[in-house]
Residue, then its C-alpha position, 0 to 999 in steps of 0.5 A: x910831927x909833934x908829940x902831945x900827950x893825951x890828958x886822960x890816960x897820959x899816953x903820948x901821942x903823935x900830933x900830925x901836922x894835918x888839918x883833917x882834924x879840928x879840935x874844937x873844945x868848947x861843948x865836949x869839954x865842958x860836957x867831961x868837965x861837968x861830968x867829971x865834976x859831978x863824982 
């Protein structure tokens, strides 16, 4: 397992070497990122 960190609250967390979970940034990232940006 590897360690990565979690950009919103910069916690550690462990990245386990499953592929259950595909992380696709592309329309949730956006979304927080237009969000984020609106403030």
């Amino acid at each position: 397992a590897r360690i990565g960190r979690n950009p919103k609250t910069g916690e550690e967390v462990p990245i386990l070497p499953r592929r259950v979970l595909t992380f696709r940034p592309s329309h949730l990232m956006k979304e927080r990122v237009a969000a984020g940006n609106k403030r």
